[in-house]
PDB file of N, CA, C, O and CB in Angstrom:
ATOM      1  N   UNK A   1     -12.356 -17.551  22.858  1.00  0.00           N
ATOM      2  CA  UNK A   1     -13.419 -16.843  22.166  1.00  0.00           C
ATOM      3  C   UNK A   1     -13.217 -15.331  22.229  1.00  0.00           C
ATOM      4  O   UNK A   1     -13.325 -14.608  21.238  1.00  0.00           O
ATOM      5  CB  UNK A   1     -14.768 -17.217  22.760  1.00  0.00           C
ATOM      6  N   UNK A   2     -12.877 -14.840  23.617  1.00  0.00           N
ATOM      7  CA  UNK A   2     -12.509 -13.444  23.259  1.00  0.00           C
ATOM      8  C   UNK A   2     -11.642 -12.814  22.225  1.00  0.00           C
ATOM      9  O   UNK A   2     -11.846 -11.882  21.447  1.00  0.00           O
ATOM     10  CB  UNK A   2     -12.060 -13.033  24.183  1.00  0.00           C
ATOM     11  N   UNK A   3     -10.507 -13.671  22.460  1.00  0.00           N
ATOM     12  CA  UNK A   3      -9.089 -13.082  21.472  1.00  0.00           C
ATOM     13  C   UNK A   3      -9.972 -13.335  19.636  1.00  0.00           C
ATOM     14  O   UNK A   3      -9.693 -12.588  18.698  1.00  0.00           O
ATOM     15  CB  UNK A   3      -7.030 -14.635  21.810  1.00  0.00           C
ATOM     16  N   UNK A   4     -10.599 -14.055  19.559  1.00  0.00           N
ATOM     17  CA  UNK A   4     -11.223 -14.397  18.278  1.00  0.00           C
ATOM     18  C   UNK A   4     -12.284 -12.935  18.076  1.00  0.00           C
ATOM     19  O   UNK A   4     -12.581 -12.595  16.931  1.00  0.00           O
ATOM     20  CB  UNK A   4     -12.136 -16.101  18.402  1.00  0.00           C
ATOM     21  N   UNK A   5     -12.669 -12.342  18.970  1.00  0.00           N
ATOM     22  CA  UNK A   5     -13.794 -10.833  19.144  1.00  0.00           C
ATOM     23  C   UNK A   5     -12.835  -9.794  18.773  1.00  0.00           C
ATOM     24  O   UNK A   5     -12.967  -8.921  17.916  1.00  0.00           O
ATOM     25  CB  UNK A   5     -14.521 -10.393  20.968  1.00  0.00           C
ATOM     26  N   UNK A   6     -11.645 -10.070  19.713  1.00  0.00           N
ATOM     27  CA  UNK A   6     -10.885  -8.777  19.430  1.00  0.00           C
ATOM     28  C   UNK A   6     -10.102  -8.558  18.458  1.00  0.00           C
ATOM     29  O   UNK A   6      -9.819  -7.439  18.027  1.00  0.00           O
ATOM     30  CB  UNK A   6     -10.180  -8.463  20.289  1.00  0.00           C
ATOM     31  N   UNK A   7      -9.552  -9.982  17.893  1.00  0.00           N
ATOM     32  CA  UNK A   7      -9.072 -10.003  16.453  1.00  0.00           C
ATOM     33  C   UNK A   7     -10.135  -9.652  15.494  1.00  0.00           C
ATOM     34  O   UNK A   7      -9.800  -9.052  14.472  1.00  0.00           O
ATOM     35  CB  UNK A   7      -8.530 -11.365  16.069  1.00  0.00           C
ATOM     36  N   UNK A   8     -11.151  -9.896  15.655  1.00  0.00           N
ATOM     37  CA  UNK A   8     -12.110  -9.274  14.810  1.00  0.00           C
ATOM     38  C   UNK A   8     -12.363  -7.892  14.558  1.00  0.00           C
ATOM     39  O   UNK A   8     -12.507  -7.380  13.448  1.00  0.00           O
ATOM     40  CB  UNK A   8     -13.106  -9.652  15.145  1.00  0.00           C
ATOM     41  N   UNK A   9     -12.414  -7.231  15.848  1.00  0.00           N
ATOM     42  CA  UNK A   9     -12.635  -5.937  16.286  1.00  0.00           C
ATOM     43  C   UNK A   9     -11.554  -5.333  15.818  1.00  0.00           C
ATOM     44  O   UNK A   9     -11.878  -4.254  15.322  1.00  0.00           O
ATOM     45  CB  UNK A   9     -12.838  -5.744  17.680  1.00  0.00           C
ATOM     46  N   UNK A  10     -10.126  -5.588  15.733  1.00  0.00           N
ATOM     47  CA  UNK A  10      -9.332  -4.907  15.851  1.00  0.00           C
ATOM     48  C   UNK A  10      -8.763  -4.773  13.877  1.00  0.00           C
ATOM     49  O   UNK A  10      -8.133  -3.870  13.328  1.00  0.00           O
ATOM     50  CB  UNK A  10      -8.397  -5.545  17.149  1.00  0.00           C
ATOM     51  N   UNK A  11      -9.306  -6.032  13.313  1.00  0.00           N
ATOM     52  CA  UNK A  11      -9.667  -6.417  11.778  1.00  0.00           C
ATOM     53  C   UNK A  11     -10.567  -5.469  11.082  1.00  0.00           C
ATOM     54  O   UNK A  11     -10.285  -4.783  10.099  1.00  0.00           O
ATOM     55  CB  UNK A  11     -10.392  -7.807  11.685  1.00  0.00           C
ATOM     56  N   UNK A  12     -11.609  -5.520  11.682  1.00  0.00           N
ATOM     57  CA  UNK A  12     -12.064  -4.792  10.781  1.00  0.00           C
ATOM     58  C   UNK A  12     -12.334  -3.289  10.411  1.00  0.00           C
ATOM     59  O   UNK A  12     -12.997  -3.016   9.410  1.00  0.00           O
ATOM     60  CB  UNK A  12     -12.808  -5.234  10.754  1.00  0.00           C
ATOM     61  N   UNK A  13     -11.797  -2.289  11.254  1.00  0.00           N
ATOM     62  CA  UNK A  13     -11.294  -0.911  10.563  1.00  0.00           C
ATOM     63  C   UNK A  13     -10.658  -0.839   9.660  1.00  0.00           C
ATOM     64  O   UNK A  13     -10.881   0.036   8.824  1.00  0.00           O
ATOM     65  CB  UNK A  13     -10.657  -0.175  11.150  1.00  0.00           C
ATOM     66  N   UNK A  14      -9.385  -1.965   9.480  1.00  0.00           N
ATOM     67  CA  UNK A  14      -8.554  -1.977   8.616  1.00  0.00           C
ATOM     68  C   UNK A  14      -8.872  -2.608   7.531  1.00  0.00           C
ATOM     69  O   UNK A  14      -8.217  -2.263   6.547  1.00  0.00           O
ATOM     70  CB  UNK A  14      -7.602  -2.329   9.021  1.00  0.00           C
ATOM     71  N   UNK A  15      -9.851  -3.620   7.327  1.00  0.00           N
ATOM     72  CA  UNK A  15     -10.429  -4.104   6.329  1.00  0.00           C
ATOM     73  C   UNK A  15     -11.518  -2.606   5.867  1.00  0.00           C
ATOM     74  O   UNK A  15     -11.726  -2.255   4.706  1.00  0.00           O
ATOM     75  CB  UNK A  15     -11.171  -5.667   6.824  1.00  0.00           C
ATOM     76  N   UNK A  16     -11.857  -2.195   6.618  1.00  0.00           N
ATOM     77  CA  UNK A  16     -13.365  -0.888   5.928  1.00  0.00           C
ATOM     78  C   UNK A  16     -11.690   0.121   5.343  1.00  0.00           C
ATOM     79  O   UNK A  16     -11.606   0.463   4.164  1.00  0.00           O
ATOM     80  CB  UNK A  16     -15.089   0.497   8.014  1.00  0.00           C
ATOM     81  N   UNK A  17     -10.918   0.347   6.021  1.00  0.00           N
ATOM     82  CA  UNK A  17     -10.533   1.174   5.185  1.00  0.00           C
ATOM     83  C   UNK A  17      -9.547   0.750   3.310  1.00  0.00           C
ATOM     84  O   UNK A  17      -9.717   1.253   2.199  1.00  0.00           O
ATOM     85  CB  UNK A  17      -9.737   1.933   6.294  1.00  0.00           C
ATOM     86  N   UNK A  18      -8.755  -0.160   3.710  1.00  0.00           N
ATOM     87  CA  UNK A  18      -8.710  -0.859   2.706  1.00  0.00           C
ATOM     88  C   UNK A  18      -9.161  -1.165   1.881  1.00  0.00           C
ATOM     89  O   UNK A  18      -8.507  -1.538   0.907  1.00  0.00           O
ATOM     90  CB  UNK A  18      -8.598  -1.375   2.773  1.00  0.00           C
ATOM     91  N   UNK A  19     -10.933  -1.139   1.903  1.00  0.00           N
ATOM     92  CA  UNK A  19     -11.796  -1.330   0.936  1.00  0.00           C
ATOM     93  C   UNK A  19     -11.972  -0.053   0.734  1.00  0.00           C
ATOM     94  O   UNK A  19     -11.781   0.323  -0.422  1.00  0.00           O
ATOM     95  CB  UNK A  19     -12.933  -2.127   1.156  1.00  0.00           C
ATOM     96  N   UNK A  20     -12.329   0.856   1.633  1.00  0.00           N
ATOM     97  CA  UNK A  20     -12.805   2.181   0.666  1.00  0.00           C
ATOM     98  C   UNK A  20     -11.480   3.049   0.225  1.00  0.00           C
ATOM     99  O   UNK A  20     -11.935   4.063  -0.304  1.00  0.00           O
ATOM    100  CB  UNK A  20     -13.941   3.333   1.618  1.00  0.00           C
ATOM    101  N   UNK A  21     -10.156   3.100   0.208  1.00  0.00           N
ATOM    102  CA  UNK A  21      -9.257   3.178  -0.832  1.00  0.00           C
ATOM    103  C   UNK A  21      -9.687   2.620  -1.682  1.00  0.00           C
ATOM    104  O   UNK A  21     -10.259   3.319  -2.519  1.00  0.00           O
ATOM    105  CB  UNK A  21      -8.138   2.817  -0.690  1.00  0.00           C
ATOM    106  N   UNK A  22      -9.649   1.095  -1.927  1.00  0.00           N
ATOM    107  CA  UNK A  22     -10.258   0.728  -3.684  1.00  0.00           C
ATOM    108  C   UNK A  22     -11.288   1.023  -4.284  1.00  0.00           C
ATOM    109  O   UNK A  22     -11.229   1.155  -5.507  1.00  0.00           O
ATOM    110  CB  UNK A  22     -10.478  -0.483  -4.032  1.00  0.00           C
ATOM    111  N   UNK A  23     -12.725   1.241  -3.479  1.00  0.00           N
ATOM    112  CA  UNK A  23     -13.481   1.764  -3.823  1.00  0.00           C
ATOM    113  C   UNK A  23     -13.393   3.272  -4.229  1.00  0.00           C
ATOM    114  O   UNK A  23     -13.926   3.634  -5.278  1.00  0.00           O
ATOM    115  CB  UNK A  23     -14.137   1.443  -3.107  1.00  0.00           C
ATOM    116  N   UNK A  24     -12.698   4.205  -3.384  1.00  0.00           N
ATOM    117  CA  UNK A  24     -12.397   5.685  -4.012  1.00  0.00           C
ATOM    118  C   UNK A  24     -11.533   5.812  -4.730  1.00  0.00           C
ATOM    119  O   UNK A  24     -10.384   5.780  -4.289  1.00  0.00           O
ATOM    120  CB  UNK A  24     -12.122   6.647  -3.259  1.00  0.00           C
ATOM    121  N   UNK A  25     -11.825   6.033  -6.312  1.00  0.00           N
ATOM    122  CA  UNK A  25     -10.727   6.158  -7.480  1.00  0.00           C
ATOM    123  C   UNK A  25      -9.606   7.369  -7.275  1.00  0.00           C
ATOM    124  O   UNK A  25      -9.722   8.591  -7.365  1.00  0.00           O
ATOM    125  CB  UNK A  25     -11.547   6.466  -8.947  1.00  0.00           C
ATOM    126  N   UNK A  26      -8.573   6.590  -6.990  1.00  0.00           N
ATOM    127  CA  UNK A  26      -7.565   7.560  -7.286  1.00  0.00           C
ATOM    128  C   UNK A  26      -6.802   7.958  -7.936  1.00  0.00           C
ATOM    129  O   UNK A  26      -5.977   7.126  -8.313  1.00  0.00           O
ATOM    130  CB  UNK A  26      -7.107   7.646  -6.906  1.00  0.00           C
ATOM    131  N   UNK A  27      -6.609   9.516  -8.475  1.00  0.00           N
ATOM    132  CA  UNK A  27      -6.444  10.291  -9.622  1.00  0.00           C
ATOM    133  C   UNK A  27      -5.186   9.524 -10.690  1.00  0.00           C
ATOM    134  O   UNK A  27      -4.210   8.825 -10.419  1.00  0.00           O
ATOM    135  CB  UNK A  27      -6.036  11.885  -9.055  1.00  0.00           C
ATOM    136  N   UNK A  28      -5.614   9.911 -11.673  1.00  0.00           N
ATOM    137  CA  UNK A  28      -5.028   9.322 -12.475  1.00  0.00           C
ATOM    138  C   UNK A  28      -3.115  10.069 -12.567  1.00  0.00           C
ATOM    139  O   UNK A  28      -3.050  11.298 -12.586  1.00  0.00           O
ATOM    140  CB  UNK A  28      -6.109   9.447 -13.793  1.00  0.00           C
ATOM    141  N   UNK A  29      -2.128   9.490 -12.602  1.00  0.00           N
ATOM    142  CA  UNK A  29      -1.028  10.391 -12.161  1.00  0.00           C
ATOM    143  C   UNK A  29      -0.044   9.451 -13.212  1.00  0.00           C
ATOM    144  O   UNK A  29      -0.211   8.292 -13.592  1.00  0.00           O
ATOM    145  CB  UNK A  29      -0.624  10.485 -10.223  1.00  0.00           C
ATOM    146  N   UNK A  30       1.079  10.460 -13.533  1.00  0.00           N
ATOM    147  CA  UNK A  30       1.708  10.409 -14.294  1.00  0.00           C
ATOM    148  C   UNK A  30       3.155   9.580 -13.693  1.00  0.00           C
ATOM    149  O   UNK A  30       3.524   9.847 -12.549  1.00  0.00           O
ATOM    150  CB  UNK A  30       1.669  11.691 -14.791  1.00  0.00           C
ATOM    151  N   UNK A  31       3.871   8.656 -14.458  1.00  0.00           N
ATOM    152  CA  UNK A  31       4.894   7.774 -13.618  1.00  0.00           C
ATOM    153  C   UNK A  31       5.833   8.358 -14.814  1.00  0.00           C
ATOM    154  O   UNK A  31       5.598   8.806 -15.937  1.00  0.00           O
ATOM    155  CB  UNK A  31       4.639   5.784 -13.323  1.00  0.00           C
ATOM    156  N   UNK A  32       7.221   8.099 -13.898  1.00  0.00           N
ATOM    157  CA  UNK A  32       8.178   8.816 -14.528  1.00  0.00           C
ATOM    158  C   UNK A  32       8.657   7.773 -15.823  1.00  0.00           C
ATOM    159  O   UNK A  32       8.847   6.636 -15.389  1.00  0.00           O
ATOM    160  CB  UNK A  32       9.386   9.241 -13.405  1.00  0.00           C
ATOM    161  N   UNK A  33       8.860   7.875 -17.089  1.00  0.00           N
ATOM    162  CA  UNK A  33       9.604   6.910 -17.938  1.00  0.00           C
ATOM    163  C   UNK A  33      10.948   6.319 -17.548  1.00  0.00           C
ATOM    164  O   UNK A  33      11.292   5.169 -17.822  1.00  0.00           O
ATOM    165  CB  UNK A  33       9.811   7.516 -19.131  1.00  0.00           C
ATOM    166  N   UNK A  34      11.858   7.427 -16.719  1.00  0.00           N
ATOM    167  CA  UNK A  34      12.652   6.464 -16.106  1.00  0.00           C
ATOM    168  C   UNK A  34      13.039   5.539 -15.061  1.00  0.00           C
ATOM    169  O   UNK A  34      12.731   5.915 -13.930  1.00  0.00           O
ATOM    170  CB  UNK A  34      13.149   6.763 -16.111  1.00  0.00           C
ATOM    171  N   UNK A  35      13.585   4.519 -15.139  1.00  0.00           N
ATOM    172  CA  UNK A  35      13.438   3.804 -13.771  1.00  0.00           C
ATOM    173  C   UNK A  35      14.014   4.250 -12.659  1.00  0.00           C
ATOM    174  O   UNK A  35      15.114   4.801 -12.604  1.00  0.00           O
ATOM    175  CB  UNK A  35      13.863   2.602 -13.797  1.00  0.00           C
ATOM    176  N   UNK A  36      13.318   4.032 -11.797  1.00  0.00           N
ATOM    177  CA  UNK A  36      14.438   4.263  -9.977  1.00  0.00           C
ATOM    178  C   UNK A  36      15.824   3.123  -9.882  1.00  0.00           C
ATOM    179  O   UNK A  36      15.903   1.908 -10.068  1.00  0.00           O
ATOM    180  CB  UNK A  36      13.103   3.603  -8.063  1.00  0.00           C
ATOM    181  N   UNK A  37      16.605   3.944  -9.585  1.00  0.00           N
ATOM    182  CA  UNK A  37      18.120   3.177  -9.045  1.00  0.00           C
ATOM    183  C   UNK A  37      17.549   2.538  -7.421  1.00  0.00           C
ATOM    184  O   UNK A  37      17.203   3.197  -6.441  1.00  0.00           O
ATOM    185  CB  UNK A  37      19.813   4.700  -8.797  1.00  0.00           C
ATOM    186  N   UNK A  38      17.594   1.448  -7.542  1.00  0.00           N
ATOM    187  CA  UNK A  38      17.704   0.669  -6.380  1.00  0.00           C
ATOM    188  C   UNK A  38      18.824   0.296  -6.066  1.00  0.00           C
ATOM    189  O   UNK A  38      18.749  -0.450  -5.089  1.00  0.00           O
ATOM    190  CB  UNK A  38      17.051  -0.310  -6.374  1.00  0.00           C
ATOM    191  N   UNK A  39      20.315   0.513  -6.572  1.00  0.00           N
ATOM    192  CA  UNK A  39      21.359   0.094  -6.135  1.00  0.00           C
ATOM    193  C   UNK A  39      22.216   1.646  -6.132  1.00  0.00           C
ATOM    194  O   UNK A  39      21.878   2.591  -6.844  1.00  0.00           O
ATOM    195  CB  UNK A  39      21.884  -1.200  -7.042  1.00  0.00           C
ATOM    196  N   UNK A  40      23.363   1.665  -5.189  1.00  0.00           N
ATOM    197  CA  UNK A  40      24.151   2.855  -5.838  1.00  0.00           C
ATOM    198  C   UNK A  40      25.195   2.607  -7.068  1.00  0.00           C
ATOM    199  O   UNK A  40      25.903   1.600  -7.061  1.00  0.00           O
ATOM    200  CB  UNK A  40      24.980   3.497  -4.704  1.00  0.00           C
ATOM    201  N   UNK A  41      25.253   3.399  -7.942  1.00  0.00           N
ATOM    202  CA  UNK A  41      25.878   3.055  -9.335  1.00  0.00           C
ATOM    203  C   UNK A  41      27.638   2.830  -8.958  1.00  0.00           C
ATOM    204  O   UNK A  41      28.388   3.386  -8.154  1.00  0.00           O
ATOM    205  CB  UNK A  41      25.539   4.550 -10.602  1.00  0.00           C
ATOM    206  N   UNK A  42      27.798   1.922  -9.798  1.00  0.00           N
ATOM    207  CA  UNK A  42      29.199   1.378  -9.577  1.00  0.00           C
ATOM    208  C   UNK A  42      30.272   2.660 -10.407  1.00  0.00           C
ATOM    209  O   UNK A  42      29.834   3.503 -11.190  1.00  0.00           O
ATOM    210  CB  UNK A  42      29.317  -0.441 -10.390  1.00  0.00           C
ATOM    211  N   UNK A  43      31.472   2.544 -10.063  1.00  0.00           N
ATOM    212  CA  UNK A  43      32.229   3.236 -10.927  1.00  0.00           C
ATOM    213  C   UNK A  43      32.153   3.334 -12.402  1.00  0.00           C
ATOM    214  O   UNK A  43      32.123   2.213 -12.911  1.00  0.00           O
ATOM    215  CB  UNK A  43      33.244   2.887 -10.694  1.00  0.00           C
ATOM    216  N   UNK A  44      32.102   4.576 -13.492  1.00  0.00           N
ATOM    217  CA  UNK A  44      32.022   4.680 -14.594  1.00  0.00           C
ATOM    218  C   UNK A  44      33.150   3.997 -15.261  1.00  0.00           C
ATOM    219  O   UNK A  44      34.324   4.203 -14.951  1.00  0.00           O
ATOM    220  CB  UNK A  44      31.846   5.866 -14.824  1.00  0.00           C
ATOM    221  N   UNK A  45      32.689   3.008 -16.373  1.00  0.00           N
ATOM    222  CA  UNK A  45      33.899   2.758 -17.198  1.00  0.00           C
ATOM    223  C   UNK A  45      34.713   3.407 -18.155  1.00  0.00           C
ATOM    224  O   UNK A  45      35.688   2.826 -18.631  1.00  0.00           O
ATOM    225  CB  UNK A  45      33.697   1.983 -17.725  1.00  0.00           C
TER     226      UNK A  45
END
């Protein structure tokens, strides 16, 4: 029963903040048109 208190306890800051990020709108921001390289580019042909 304790570990079930402290998982709770220790839950729910992170649940209040998690919610009030979604609840506080954040600014509307511009994404780049091009994509990110997730790989390094292979030799040019």
């Amino acid at each position: 029963m304790r570990a079930l208190v402290a998982t709770a306890a220790g839950l729910a800051p992170v649940l209040l903040v998690v919610l009030l990020i979604a609840v506080v709108d954040v600014p509307p921001g511009e994404t780049s048109p091009r994509p990110l390289l997730t790989t390094v580019p292979g030799p040019v042909k």
